[in-house]
DSSP file (Angstrom, degrees, kcal/mol; ACC not computed):
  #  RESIDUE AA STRUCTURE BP1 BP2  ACC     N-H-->O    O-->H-N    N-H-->O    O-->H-N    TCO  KAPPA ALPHA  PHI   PSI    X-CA   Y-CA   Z-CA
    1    1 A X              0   0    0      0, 0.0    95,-0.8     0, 0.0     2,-0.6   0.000 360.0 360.0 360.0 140.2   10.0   -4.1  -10.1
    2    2 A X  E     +A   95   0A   0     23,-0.2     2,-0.3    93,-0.2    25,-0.2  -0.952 360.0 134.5-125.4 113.1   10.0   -6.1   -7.0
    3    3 A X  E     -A   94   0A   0     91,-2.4    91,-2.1    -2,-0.6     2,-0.5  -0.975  41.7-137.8-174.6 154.3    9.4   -3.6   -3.8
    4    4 A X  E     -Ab  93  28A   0     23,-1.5    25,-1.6    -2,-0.3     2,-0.4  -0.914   6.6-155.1-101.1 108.0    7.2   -3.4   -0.4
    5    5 A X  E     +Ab  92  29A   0     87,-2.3    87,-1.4    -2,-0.5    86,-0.5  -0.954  44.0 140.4 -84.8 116.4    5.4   -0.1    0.8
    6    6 A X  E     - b   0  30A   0     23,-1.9    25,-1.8    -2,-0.4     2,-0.3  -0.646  55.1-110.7-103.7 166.2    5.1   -0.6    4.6
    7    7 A X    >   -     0   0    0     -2,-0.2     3,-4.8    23,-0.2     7,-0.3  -0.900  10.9-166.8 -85.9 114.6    5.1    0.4    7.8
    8    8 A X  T 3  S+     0   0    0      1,-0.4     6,-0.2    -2,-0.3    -1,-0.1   0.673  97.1  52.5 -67.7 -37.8    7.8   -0.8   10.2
    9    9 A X  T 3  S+     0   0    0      4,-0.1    -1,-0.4    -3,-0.1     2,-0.3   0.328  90.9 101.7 -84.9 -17.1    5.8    0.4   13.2
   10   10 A X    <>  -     0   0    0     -3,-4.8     4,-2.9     1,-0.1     5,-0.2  -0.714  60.6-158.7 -86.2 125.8    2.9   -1.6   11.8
   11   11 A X  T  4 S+     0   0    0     -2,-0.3     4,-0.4     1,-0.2    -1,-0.1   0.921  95.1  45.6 -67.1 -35.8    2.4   -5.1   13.6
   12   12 A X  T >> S+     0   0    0      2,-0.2     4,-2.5     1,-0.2     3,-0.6   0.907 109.9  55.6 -84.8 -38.9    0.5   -6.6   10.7
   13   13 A X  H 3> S+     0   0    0     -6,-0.3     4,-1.8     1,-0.3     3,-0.4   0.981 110.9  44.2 -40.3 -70.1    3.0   -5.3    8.1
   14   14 A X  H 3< S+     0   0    0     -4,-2.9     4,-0.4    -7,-0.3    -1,-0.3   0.433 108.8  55.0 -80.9  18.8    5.5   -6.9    9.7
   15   15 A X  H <> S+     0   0    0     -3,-0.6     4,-4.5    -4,-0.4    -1,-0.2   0.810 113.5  46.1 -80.1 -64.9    3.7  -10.2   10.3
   16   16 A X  H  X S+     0   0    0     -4,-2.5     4,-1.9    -3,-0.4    -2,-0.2   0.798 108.4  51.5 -63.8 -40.4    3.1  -10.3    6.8
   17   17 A X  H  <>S+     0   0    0     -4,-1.8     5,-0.6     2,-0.2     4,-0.3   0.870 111.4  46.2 -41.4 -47.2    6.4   -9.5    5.7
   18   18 A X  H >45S+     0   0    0     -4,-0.4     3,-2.0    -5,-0.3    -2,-0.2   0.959 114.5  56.4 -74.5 -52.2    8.2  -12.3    8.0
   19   19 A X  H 3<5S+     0   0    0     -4,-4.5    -2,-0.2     1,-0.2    -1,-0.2   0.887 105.9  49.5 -53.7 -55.4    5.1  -14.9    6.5
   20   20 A X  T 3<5S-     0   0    0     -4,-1.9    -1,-0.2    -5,-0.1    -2,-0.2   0.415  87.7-153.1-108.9  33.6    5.9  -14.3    3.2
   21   21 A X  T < 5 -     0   0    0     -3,-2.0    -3,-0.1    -4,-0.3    -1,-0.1   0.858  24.3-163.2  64.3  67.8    9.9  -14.9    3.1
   22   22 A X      < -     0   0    0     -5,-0.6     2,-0.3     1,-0.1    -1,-0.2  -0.488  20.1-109.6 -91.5 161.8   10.5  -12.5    0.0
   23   23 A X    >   -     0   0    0      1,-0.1     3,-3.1    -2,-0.0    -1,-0.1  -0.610  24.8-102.1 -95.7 163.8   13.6  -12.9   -1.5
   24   24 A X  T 3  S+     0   0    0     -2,-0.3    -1,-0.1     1,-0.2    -2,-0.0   0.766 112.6  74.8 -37.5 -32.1   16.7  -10.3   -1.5
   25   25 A X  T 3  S+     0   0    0      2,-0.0    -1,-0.2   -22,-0.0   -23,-0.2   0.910  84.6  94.0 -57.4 -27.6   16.1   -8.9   -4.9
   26   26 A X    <   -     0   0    0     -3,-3.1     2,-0.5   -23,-0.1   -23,-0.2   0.148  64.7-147.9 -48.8 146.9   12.9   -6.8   -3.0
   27   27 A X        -     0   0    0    -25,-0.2   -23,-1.5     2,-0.0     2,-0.4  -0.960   6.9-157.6-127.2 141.9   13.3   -3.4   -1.7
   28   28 A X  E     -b    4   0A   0     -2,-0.5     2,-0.4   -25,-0.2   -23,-0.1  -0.925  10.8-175.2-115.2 132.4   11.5   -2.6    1.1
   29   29 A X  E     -b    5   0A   0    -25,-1.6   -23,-1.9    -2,-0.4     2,-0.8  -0.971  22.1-132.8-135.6 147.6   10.7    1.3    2.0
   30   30 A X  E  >  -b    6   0A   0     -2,-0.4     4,-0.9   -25,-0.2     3,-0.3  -0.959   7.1-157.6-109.0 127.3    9.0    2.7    4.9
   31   31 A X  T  4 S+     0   0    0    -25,-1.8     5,-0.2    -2,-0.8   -24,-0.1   0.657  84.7  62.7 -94.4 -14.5    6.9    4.7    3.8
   32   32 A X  T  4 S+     0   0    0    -26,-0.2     3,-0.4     1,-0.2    -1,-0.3   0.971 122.2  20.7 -60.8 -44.7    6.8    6.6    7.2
   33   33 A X  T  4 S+     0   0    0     -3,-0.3    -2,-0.2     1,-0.3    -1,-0.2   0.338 128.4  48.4-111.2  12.5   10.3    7.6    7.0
   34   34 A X  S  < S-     0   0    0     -4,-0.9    -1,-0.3     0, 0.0    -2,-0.1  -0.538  90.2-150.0-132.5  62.4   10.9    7.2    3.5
   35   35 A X        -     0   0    0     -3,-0.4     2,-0.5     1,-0.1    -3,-0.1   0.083  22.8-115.5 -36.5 134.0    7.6    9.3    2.2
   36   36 A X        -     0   0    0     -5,-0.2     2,-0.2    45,-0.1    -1,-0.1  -0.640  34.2-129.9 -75.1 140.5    6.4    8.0   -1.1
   37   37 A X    >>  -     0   0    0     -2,-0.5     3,-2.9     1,-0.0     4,-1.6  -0.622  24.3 -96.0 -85.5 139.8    6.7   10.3   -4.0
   38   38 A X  H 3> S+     0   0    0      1,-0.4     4,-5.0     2,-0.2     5,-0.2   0.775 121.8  46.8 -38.5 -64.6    4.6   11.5   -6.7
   39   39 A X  H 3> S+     0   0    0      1,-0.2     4,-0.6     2,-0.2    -1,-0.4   0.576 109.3  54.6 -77.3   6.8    6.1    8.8   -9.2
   40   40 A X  H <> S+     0   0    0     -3,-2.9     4,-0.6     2,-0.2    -2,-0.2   0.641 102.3  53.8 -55.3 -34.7    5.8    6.2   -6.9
   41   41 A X  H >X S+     0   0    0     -4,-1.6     4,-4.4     1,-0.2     3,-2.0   0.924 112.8  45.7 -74.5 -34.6    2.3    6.7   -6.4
   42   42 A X  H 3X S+     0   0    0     -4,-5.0     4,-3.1    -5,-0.3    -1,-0.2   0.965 108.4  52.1 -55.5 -33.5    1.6    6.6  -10.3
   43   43 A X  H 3< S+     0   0    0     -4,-0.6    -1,-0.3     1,-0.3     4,-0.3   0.633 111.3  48.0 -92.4  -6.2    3.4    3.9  -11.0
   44   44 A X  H XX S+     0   0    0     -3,-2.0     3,-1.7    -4,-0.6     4,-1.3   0.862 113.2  47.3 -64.5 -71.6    1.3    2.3   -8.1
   45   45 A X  H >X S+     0   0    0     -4,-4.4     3,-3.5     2,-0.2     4,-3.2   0.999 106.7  62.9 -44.0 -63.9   -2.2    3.7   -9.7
   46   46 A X  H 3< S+     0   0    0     -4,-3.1    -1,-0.2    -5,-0.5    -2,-0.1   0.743 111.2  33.3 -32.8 -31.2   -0.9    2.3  -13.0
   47   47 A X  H <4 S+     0   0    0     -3,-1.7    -1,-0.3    -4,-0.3    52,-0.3   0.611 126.1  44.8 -99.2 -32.5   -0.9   -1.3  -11.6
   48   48 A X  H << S-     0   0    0     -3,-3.5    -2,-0.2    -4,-1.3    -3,-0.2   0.744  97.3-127.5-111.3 -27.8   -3.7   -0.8   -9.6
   49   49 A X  S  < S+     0   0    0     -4,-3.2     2,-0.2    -5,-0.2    -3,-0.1  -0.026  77.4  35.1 132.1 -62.4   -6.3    1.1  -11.6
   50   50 A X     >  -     0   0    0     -6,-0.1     4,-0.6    -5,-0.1    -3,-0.1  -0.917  67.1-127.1-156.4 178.0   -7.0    4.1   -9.0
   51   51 A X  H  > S+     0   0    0      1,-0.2     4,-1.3    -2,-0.2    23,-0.0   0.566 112.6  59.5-102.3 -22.2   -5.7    6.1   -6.8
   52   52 A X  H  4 S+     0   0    0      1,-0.2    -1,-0.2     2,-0.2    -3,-0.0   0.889  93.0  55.8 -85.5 -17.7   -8.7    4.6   -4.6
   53   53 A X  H  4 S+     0   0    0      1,-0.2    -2,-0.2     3,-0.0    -1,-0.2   0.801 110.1  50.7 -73.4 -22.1   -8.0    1.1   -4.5
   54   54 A X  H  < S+     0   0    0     -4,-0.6    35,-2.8    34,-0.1    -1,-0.2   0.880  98.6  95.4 -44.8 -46.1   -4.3    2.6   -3.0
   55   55 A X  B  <  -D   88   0B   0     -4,-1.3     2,-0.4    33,-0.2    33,-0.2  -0.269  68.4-154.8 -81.7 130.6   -6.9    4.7   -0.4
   56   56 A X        -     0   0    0     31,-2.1     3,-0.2    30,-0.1    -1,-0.1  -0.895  14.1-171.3-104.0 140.8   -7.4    3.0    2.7
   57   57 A X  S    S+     0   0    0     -2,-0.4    -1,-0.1     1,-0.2     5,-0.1   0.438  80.6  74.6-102.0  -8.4  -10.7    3.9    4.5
   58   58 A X  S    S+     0   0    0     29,-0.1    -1,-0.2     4,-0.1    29,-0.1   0.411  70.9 107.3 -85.3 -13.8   -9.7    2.1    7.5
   59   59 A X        -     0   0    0     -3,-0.2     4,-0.3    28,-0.2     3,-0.1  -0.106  69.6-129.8 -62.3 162.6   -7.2    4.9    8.6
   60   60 A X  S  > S+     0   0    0      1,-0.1     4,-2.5     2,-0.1     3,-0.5   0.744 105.0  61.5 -84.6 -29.9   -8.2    7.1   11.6
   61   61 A X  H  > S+     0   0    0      1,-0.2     4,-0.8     2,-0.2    -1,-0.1   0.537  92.5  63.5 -94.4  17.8   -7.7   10.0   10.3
   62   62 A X  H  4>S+     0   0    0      2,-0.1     5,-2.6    -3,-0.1     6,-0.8   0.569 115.2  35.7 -76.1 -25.8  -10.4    9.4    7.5
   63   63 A X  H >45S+     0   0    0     -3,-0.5     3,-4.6    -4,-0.3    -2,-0.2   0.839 116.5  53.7 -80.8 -66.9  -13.0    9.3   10.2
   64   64 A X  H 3<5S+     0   0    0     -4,-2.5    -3,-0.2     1,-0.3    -2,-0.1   0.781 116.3  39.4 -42.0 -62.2  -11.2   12.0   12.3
   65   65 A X  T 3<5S-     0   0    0     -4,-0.8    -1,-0.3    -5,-0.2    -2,-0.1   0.520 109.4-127.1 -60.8   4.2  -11.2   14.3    9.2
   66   66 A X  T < 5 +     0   0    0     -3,-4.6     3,-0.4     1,-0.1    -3,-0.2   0.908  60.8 144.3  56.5  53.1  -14.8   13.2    8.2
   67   67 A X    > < +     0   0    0     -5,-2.6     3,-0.6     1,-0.2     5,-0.4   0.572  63.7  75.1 -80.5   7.0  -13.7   12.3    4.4
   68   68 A X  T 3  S+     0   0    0     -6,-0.8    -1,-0.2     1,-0.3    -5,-0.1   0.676  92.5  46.8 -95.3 -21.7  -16.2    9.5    4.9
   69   69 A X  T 3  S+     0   0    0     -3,-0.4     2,-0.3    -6,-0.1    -1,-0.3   0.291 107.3  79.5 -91.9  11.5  -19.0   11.9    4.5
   70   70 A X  S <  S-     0   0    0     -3,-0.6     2,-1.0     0, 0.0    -4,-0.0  -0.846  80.3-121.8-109.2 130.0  -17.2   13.5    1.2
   71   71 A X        -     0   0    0     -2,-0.3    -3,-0.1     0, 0.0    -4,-0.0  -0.781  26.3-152.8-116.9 144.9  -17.1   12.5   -1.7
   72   72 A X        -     0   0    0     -2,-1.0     2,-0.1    -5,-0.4     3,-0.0  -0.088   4.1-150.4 -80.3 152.9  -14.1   12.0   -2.5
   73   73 A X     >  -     0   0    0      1,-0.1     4,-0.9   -21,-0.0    -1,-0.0  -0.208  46.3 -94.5 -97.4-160.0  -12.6   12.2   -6.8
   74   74 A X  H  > S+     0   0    0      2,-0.2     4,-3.8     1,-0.1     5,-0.3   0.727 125.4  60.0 -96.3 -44.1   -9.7   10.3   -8.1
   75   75 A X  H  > S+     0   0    0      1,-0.2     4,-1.8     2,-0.1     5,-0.5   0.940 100.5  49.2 -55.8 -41.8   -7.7   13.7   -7.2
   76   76 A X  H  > S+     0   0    0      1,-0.2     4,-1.5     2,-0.2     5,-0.4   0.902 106.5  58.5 -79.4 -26.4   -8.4   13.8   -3.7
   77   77 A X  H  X S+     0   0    0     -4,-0.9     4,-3.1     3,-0.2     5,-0.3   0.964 112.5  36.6  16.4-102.8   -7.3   10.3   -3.5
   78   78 A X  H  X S+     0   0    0     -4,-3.8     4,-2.1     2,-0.2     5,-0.4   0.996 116.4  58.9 -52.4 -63.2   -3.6   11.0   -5.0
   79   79 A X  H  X S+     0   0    0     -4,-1.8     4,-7.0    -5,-0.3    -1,-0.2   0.936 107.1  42.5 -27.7 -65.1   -4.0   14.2   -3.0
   80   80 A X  H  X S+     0   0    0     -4,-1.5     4,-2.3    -5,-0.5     7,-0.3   0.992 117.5  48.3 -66.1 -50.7   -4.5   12.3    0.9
   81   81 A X  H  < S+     0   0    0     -4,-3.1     6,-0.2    -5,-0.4    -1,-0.2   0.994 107.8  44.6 -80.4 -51.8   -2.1    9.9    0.3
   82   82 A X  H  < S+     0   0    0     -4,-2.1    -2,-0.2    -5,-0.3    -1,-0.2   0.947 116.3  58.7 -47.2 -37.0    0.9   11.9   -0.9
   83   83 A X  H  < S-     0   0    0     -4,-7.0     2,-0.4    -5,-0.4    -1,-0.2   0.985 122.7  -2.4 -58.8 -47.0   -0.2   14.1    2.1
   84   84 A X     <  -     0   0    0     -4,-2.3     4,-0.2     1,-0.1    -1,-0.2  -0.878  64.1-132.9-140.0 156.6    0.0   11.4    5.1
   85   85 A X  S    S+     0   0    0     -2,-0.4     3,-0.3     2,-0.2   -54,-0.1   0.480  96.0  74.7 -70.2 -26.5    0.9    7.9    5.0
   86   86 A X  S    S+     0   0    0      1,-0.2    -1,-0.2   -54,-0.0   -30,-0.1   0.427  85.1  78.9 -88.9  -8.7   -1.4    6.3    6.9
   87   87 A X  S    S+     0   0    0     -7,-0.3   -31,-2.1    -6,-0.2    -1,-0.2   0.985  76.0  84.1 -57.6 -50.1   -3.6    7.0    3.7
   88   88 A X  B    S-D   55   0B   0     -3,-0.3     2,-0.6    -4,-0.2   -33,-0.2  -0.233  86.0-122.2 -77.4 142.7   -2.1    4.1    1.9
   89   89 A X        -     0   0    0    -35,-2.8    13,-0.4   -36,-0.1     2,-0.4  -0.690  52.8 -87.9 -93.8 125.8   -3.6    0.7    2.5
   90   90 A X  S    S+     0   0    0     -2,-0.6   -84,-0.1     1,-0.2     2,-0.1  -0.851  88.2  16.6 -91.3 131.4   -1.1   -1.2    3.6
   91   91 A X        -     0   0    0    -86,-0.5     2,-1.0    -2,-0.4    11,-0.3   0.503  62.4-159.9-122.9 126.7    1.6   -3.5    2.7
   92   92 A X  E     -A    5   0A   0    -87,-1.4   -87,-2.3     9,-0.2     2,-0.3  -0.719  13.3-171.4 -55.4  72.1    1.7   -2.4   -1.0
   93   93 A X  E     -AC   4 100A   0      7,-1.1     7,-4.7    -2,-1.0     2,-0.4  -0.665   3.0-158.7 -89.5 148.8    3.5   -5.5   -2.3
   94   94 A X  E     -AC   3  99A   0    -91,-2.1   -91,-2.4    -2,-0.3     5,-0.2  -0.945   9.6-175.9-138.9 132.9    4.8   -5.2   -6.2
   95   95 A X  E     -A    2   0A   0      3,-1.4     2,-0.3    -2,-0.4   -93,-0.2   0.223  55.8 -73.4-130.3  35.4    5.5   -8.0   -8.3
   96   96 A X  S    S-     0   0    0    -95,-0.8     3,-0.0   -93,-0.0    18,-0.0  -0.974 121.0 -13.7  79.2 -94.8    6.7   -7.5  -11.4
   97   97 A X  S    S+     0   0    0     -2,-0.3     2,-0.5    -3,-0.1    -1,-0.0   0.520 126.4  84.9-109.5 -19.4    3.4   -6.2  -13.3
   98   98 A X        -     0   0    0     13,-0.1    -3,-1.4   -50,-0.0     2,-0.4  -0.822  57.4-166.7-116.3 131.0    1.0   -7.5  -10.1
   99   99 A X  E     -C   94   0A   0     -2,-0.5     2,-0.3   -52,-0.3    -5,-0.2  -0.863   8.5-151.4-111.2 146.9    0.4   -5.5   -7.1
  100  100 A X  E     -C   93   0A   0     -7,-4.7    -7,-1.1    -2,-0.4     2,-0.6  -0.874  14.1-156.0-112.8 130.9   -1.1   -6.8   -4.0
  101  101 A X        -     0   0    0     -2,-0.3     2,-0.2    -9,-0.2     3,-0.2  -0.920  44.5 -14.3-133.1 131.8   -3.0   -4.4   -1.9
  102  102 A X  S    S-     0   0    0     -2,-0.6    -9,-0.2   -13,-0.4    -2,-0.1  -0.689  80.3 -73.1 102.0-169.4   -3.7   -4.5    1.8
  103  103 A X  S    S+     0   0    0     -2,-0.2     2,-0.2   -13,-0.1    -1,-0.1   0.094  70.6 138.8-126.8  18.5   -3.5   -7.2    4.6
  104  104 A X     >  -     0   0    0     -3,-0.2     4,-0.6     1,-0.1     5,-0.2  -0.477  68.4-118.7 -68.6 141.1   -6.9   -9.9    3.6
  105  105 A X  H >> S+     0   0    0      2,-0.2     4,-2.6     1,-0.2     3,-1.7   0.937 111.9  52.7 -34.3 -55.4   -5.8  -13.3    4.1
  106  106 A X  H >> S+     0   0    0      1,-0.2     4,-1.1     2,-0.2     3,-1.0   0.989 106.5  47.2 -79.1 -41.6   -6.7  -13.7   -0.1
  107  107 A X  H 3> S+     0   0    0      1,-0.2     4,-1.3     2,-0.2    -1,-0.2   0.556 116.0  48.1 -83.5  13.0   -4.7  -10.8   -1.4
  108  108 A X  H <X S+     0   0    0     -3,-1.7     4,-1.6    -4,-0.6    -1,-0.2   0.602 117.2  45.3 -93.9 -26.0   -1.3  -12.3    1.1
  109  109 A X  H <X S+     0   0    0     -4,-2.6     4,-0.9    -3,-1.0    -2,-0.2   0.626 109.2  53.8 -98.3   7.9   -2.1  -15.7   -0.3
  110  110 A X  H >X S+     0   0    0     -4,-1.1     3,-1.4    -5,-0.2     4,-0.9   0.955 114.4  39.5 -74.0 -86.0   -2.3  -14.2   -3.6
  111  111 A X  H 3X S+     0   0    0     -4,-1.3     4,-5.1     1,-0.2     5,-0.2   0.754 107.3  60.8  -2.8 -73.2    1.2  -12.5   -3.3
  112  112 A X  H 3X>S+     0   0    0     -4,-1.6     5,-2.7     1,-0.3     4,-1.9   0.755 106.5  49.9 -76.7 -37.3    2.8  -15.5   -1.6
  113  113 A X  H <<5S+     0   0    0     -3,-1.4    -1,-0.3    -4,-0.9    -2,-0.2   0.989 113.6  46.2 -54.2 -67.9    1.7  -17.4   -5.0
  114  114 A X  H  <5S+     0   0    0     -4,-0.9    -2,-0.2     1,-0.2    -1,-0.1   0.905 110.7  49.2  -6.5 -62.7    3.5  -14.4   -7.2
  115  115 A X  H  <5S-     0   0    0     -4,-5.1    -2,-0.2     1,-0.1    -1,-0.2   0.997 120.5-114.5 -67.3 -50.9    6.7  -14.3   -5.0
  116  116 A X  T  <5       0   0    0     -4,-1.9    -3,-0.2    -5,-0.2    -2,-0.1   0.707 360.0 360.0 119.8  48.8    6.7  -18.5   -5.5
  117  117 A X      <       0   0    0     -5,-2.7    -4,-0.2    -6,-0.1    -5,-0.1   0.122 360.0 360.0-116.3 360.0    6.2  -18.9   -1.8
């Protein structure tokens, strides 16, 4: 599978998108207006490990909702991201069998090696 989770509305997603040229064969979803789905998320975990290395901690509304004092299981995880979007650390890029997770400098130039960029 070759496919993007993003956000369009997101500066740094789409910075990162335009740097790393993918080719047509990608699919790109916004995950605001195209909500990811149960099997998306597995098949995400599956690649990834856990359902926390998906969870971004950086969101505001992990502070607002004070999950940062919780601690949180592997369920509540899955749970927070399937609820809102802004859970998922963003841009999920998938690349065959390797997923890249986030926006660090090393896991974009990590990708950009993948894609053959």
């Amino acid at each position: 599978m070759k496919k993007v989770y993003y956000l369009k509305t997101c500066s740094t997603c789409v910075r990162i998108l335009k740097d790393l040229n993918l080719p047509s064969d990608y699919i790109l979803q916004d995950i605001k207006t195209e909500h990811i789905t149960v099997k998306q998320l597995e098949e995400m975990k599956e690649l990834a490990g856990s359902y926390e290395a998906l969870f971004s901690k950086r969101s505001k509304l992990y502070k607002e909702m004070g999950l940062k004092n919780q601690e949180l299981t592997e369920r509540d995880y899955k749970h927070y991201i399937l609820e809102h979007y802004t859970f998922l650390s963003r841009p999920v890029i998938i690349s065959d069998d390797a997923i890249f997770i986030g926006n660090s400098k090393s896991v974009v130039d990590a990708a950009k090696k993948s894609i053959g960029n």
